[in-house]
N, C-alpha and C positions, 0 to 999 in steps of 0.2 A: 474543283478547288481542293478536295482532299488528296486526289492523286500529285495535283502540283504542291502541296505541304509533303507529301511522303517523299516526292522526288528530291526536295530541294533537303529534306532531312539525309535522306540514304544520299548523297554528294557529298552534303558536311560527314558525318560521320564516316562516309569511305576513305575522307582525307586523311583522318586523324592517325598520328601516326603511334603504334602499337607494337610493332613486332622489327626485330633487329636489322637493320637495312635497310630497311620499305623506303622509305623518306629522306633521302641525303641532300636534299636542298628544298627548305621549309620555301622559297619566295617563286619555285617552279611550281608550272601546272605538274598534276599528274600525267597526262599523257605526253609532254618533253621528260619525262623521266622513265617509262615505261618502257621497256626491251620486251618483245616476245618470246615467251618460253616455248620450248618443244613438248610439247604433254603427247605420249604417245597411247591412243584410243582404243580400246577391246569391244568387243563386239556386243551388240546387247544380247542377255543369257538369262532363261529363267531362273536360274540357278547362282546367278552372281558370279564371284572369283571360284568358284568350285571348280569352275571349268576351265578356268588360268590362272596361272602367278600371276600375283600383281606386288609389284614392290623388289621386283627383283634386277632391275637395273642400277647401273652404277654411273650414266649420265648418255650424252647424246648417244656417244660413240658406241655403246651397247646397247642400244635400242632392238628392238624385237626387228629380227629379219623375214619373221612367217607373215605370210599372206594375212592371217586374223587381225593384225595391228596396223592402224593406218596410224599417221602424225599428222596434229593439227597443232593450233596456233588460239584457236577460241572451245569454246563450248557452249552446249546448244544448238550446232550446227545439225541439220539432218545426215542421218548415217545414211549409206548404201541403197539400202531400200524408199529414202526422203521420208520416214517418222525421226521428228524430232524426238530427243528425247525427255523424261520427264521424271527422272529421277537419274541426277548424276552423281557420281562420288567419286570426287578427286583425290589420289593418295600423292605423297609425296614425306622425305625424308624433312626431318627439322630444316629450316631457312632453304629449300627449292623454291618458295615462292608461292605456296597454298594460300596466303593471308593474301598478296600480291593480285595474283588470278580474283580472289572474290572482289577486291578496289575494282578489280579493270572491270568487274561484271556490273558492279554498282555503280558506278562513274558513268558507261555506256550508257545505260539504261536512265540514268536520272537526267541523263542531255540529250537522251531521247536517239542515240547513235544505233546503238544495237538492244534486242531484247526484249523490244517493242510487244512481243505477244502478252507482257503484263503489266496490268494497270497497278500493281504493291510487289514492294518486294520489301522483306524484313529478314534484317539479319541478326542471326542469335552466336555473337560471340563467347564461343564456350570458357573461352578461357580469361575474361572480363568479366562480364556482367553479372550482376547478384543476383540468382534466379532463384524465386521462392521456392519453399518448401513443397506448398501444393497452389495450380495455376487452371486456367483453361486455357486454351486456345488465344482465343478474343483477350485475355491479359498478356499473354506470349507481346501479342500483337502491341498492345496497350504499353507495355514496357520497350519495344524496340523505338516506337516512333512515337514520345509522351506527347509531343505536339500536334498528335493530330483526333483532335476536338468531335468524334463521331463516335456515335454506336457500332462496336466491331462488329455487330451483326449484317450492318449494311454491308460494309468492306467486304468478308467471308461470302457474301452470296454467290458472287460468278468466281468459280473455283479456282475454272482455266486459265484466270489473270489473276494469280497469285503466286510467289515463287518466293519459299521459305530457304533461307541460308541458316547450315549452320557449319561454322569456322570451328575448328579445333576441336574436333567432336570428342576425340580422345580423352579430353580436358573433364569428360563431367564425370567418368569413373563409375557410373552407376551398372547394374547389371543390367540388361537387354532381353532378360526371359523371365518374362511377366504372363500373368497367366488370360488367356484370349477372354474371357469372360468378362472381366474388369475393365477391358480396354472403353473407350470411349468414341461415341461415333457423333456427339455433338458438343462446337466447337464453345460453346458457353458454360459445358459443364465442368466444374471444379475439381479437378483429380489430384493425387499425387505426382508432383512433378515428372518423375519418369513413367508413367502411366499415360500421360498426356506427352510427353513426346513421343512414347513408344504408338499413342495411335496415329500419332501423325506419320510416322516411319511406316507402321504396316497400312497403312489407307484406309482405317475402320472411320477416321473424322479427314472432309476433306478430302476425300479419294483421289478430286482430278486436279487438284493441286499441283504445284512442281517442286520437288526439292535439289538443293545443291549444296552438297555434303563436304566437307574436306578431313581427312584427316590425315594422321600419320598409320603405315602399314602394321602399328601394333594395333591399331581397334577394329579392323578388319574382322578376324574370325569371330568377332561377337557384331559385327554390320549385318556380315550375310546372313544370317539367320532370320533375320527380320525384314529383308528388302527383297523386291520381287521386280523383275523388268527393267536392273538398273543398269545402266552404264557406269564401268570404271575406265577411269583417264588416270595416268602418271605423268607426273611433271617428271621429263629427262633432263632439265636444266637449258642452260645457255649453249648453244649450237656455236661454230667456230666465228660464223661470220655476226653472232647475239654478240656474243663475248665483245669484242672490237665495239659494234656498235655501245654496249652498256658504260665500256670507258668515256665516248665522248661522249654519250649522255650526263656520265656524271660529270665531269670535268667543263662541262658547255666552251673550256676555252681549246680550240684544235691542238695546237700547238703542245700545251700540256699532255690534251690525251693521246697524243700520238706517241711522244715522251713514256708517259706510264705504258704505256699500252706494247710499246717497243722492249721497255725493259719485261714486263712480265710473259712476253711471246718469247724471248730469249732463255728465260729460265724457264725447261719442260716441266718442271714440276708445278709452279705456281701456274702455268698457260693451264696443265691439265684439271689443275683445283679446281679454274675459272668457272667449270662448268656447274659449279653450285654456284647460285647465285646469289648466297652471302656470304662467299669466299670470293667472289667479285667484287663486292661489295669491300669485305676487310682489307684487299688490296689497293683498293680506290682510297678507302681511307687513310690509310699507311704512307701511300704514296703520296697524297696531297700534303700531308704533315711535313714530307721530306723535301715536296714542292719548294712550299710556303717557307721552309726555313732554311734551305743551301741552293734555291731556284736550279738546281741540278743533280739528274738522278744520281749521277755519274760519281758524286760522293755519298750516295744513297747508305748508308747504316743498316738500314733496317736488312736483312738474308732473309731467306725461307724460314729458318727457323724462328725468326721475330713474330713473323706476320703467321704462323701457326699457333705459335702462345697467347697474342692479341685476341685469333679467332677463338681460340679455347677459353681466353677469358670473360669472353660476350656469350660464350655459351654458357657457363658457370654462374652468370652474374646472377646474385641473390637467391641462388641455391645452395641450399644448405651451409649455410654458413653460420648458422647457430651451433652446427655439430663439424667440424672442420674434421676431426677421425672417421665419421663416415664417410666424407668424400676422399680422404688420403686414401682408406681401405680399398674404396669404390675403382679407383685408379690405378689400386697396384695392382688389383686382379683384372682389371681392365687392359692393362700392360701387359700379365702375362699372357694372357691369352691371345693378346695379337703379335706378342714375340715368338710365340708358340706356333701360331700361324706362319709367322715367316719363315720360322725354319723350316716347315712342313711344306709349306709351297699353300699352305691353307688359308683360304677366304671366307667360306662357309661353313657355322659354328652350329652344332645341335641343340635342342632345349633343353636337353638335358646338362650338356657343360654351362650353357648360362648359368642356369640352377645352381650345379656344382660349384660355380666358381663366386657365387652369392652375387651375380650382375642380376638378378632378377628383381631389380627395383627403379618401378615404374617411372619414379621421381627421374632419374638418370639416365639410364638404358638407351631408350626411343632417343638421344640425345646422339647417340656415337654410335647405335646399329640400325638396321633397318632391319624389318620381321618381315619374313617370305612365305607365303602363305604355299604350299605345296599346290599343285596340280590333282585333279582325281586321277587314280590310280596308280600314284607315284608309292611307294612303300616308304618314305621318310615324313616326318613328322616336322614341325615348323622349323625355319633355319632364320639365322643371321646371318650380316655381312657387315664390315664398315663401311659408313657413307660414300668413303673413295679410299682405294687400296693405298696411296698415299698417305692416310690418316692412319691408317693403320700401321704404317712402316716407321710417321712419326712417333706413335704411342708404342711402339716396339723398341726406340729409341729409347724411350721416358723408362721404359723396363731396366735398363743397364746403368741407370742414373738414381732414381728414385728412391731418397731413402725410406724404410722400413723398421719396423721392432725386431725385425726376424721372427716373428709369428707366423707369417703368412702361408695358409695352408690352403692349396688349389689341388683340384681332381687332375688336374696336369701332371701333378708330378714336381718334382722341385727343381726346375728350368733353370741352370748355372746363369750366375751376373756373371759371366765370365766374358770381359770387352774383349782380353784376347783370342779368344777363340774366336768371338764376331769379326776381328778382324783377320784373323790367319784363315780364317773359310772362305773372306772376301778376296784374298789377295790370291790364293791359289785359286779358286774355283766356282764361287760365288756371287758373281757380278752382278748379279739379282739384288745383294745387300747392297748397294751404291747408296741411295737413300734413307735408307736406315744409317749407314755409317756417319753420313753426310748430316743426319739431324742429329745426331752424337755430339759431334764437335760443336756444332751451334746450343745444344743443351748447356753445354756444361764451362760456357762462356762462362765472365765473371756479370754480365749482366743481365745475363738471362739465369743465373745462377738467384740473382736477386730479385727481379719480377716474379718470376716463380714462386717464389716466398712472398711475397708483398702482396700480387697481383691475385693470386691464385691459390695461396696458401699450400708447395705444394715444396717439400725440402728436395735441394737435388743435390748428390753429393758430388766434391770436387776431384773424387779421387781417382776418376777416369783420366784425366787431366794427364800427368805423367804418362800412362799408359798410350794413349793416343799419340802423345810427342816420341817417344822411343818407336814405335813403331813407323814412327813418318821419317825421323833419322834412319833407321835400321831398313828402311824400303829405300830412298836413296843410296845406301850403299850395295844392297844386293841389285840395283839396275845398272851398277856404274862398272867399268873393269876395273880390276885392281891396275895399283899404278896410276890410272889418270884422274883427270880432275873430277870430283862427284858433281852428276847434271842432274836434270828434273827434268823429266819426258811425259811425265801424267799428269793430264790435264784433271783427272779429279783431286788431285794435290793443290792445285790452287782454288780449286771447287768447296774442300774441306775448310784451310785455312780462311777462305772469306765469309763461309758460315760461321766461323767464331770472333772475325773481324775484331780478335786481338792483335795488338803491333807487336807487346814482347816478344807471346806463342807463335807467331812469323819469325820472328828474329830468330826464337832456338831452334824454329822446326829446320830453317832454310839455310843458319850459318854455316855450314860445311861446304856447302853445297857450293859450286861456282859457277856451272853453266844452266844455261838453260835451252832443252831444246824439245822442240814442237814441231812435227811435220805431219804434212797432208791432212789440215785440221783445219776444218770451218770452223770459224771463233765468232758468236754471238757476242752480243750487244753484255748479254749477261757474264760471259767467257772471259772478254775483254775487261768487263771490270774486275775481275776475281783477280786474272793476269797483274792489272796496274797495281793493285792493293800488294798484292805481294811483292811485287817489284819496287815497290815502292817505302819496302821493309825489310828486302836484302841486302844487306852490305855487302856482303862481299860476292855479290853476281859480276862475271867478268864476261859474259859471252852468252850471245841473247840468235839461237839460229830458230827461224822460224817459216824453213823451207816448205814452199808449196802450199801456205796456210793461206786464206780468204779470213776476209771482215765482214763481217756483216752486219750493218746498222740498221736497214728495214729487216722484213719477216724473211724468213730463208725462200721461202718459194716467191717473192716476189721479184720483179726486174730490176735492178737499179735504173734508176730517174737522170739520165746525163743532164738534164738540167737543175739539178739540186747541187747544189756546192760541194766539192770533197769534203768538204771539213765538217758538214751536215749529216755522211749517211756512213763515215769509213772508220777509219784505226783511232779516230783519237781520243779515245780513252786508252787505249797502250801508247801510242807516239807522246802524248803530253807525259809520259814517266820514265822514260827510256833516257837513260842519262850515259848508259855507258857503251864498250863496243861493241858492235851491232853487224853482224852477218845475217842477210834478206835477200831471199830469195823468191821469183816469179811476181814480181811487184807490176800492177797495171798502170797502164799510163796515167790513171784517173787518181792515183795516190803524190804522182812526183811534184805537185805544189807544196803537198804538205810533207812531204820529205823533203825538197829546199826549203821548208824552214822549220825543221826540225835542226839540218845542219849547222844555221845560226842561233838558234836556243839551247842548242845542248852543247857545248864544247869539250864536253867528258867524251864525246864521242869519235870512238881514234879509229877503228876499220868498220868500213860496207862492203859488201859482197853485194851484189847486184845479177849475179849470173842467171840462167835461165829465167829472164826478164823480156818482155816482150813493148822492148821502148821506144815510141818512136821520136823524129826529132825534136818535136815538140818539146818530149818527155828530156830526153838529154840539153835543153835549151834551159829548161827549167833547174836539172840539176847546178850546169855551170853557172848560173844565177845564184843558187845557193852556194857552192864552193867559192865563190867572187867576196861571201859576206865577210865582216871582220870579225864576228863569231865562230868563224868555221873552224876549225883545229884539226879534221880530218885529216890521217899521215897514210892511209891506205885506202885505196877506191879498185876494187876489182870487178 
């Protein structure tokens, strides 16, 4: 009776939802909502992380390639040798999915699926629940599961079905080096709260107990100290084929998820976010809002740099915002130092510049770095990284924008807001800053200009503004020859433009300009709309060549489906904006339905080029269909 009161308690309470993501549809079970994470496993070591990094990944795709690393899917499973283990400690970056993993561990277990070897399991939400000042054990217990009506002494006898969680360990801040004497080896006796958790960690109360630990990679160098025989697991995130699967899980309706799922595999930066799985999550959200109110991505608002402001505001939310100056501060040294990194080619930061540059606060930090615990006999001392080199290239962005007092004094050095130079580096030599440039424009939008402030509390100034549009003029005329008409040939030009997904700032960037021309260029799903948005803002484009270019509306390496409709998987996000004349080249037969009737929708449209075309009669059957129409206006067909 008391184990089925404990299971039916750890079920309810694994549902409840706590932590940012976990839960995007209150009326699903948990396990229709559950993706498996990749958590990549080290070996068991007397010694803990002493004898490896842990926390030093930046998601699947850098996963440990040494033979000491296997990948799982669960924990608790028997390693190598078949001993299970009995004390694990899962690390993991903020939103990987550490709260997630403990649901799926309570869930199993309370329906009796997996984890069977214990008859209790209580878990101690470090970063919730109100834990007394001084406790024992048997109250530990007393406060996880109020409902269940016995003497904890009964519970606590058979040790080996026992398996203590604690969530967010990081969260209790207490010190770890307590002296062996005071610890506690009986589980009714009353200590001081960390006296009593520390005997539980070092085995003095409880010895053949199990624990399962999570934190983030900053409370690591104060874990190992106190932990013997344990296993460490990293959550690497969402795996390529996770990713896909976690859209249609949230989305339950196909159609939709294939839709989001389509647009953010198109756009490599958000596909590569994916892989944290509350930046899966901020995109599922983002995307559903855009769903639900234009039923079509294809006028989708929201760029990359939206849906990074969103994520940064969910990480923000309800810190500090009593003192709104320490998080502005917090931020701008947080900026330079990842502009600083970019210029350098640099990812991993020392303890010593955190220090320097005043990031060393707890409250923040762990939020936007992850702590690497060195290796023995490595000669460097702990390092950081940001969560994803992307996040860093954003916040390297926020650097060039972000107003200040002009006070701001970093061990850096005083790092120019100089956008031109960010841009004269990229254009001659640079190509590394793509993204960085690219969250630029989308910063200093006029609506991201004001979220910022609202959302975030965070001034960004406008005066980038000007600079960015001279430089997009002054790059179209150094591509073009003197004498002829000015064209656009970079595809990051429309890349730019629709992360700011203003119509003026298109107008002045693109007025000059008259042609437009693209070759030998795979055009995503994402590509293609950047294209229409601008196209659909140039006046005066007179000539659209876009030789030897492919569409693509599934994933790049997948086959086109000849039985899905052209109009389902090809051009029509550029075909539905293309008003004027149109030179195309290497067009497949699987486009000329919807280029006969393009020819009667658009009647702006005065020459096609059709040459190195591979069409057969079909495809020509189709055209004179379309030229037959009373729309058509075409005066040249080559």
């Amino acid at each position: 009776e008391h184990r089925r009161n404990n299971r039916e308690h750890t079920v309810w309470e694994s549902l409840q939802d706590r932590e940012l993501g976990a839960c995007p549809r209150e009326s699903t079970s948990f396990h229709s909502r559950f993706t498996a994470l990749t958590i990549a496993r080290e070996p068991r070591s007397e010694h803990g992380v002493k004898d490896g990094a842990v926390g030093t990944s930046q998601g699947c795709s850098n996963a440990s390639s040494g033979a000491a690393t296997a990948i799982t899917t669960t924990l608790f499973e028997p390693d190598e040798d078949g001993q299970t283990p009995q004390v694990v400690v899962l690390v993991g970056a903020p939103g990987m999915g550490k709260t997630t993993m403990v649901r799926k561990v309570m869930v199993e277990w309370g329906e009796g699926m997996l984890h069977t070897q214990f008859d209790f399991v209580f878990c101690i939400d470090c970063k919730a629940i109100a834990l007394p000042m001084e406790a024992s054990v048997a109250d530990l217990v007393s406060q996880c599961c109020p409902g269940l009506q016995v003497p904890s002494g009964k519970i606590l006898d058979d040790q080996k079905k026992i398996l203590f969680i604690f969530d967010g360990f990081e969260a209790l801040g207490f010190s770890l080096v307590q002296p062996e004497a005071e610890l506690s080896s009986d589980p009714r006796e009353v200590k001081p709260l960390e006296l009593t958790l520390m005997s539980l960690l070092k085995k003095t109360v409880l010895p053949e107990a199990s624990l399962l630990i999570t934190t983030r990679p900053t409370a690591l160098g104060s874990l190992r100290g106190c932990l013997e025989g344990e296993y460490y697991m990293e959550i690497l995130g969402f795996s390529a084929a996770r990713r896909e699967e976690y859209f249609h899980r949230y989305f339950e309706n196909p159609n939709k998820a294939d839709m989001a799922f389509r647009f953010a595999r198109g756009n490599k930066i958000l596909y590569s976010l994916c892989v944290i799985p509350v930046m899966s999550w901020t995109v599922c959200t983002i995307l559903e809002q855009e769903l639900c109110g234009t039923k079509n991505l294809l006028e989708c608002s929201k760029a990359t740099t939206g849906i990074m402001m969103f994520y940064l505001s969910q990480l923000l939310k309800h810190r500090d915002r009593d003192n709104p100056q320490v998080l502005q501060q917090f931020l701008l040294q947080l900026c330079s130092l990842a502009a600083d990194g970019i210029w350098k080619h640099k990812v991993l930061f020392e303890e010593k510049e955190i220090k320097d540059c005043g990031l060393d606060q707890p409250g923040l930090l762990p939020f936007f770095l992850n702590e690497t615990i060195p290796k023995v006999g490595e000669d460097h001392g702990t390092v950081y990284a940001f969560t994803h080199l992307h996040l860093q290239e954003f916040f390297a962005a926020m650097f060039y924008v972000l107003e200040d007092d002009g006070e701001m004094v970093s061990s850096l050095g005083r790092l120019e807001k100089d956008v031109n130079k960010l841009l004269e580096s990229y254009s001659k030599s640079r190509k590394d800053l793509n993204v960085t440039v690219r969250f630029l424009f989308g910063l200093v939008s006029q609506k991201s200009i004001e979220y910022m402030d609202k959302t975030i509390g965070c001034r960004i100034s406008p005066q980038a503004r000007e600079e960015l549009l001279k430089w997009l003029q002054g790059r179209h005329r150094g591509l073009s020859h003197p004498g002829r008409a000015l064209k656009v040939s970079e595809m990051d030009t429309f890349h730019f433009l629709f992360e700011m997904n203003e119509k003026s700032f298109a107008q002045s960037a693109l007025g000059h300009a008259t042609d437009l021309d693209l070759q030998d260029t795979k055009l995503t799903l994402y590509d293609q709309m950047a294209l229409s948005f601008c196209i659909q803002h140039w006046d005066g484009l007179g000539c659209v060549t876009l030789q030897g270019c492919s569409f693509r509306w599934q994933d790049p390496e997948a086959e086109l489906d000849a039985s899905v409709p052209c109009q389902d998987r090809r051009a029509e996000p550029l075909f539905s904006v293309l008003s004027r004349r149109l030179q195309w080249c290497r067009l497949s037969e699987s486009c000329c339905a919807e280029l006969a009737a393009l020819l009667a929708e658009h009647p702006g449209l005065a020459q096609l080029e059709l040459g190195d075309s591979s069409l057969g009669d079909s495809s020509v059957h189709l055209l004179c269909e379309g030229l037959r129409t009373p729309g058509c206006r075409l005066r040249v067909l080559r």
